[in-house]
Steps between C-alpha positions, in 0.01 A plus 500: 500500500631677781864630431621520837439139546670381167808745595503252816456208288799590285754572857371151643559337152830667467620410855421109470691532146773670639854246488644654799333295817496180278905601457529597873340148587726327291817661610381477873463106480808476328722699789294302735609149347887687521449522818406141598789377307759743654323409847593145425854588342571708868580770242311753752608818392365424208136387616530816647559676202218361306231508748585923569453506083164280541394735802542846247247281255243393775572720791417426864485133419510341854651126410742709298594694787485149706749375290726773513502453890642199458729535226666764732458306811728216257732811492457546870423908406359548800378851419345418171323149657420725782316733212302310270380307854386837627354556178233184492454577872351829402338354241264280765735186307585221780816361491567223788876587591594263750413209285709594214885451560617741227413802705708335817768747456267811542572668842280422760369850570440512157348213484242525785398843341385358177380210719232759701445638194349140270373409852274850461395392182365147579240662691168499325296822498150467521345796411305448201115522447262347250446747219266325307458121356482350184280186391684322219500120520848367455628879508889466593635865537843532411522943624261766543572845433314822635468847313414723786413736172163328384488240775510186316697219639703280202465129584656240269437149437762245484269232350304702317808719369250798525488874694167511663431900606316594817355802683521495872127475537 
């Protein structure tokens, strides 16, 4: 057959046998199980600890970052809460201050600043546009993915646990 496509076959096959993400996984869940039990301990510093190691395995994890807030918040480090808030902020994240006690200490300036700023990102923008449609009975799309190279759109299937491939007309 062709060899380019059996040099691709070997990187794919080589890349879903590869130990290191099933080793990353396991080590993340286990620092994130730490940190639940030295949440629940009030051993802070510690949750703090373990969830900056779980961030260097899956980086830019927003609950992560969440709970990092809060374990420094627990602290009262305002600079630090102040920073992983601003953080999800930027990341469009929501995160409804005045209802949650543990950020009570942050200053009020500070506070109304990150307020204005997960106020901004409640509001919805509506400027999408119907690209094309698909008719699958039962179809349940879980993401769809766009290569602006060949222009074919990636949908997959939940419930079918498929990829279904798609040109724009």
């Amino acid at each position: 057959g062709n060899p380019m496509k059996f040099i691709v076959y070997l990187l794919i096959t080589t890349l879903l046998l590869s130990q290191a993400p099933k080793e990353r996984y396991t080590k993340s869940t286990e620092l994130f199980k730490k940190v639940f039990s030295d949440y629940s301990k009030k051993d802070f510093k510690s949750a703090i600890l373990n969830l900056k190691s779980y961030l260097k395995l899956r980086e830019n994890h927003s609950l992560a970052q969440y709970y990092l807030a809060i374990n420094y918040a627990k602290l009262k480090d305002e600079p630090n809460t102040v920073k992983y808030l601003t953080l999800l902020a930027d990341k469009k994240r929501n995160v409804p201050l005045n209802k949650q006690k543990v950020f009570e200490f942050i200053s009020e300036e500070k506070k109304e600043k990150l307020q204005r700023k997960f106020s901004a990102n409640e509001k919805s923008i509506n400027n999408s546009k119907l690209v094309f449609k698909m008719h699958k009975d039962g179809l349940i799309s879980e993401s769809i993915a766009y290569n602006s190279l060949t222009n074919n759109y990636f949908i997959s299937s939940v419930r079918e646990g498929k990829i279904f491939k798609r040109q724009k007309n």
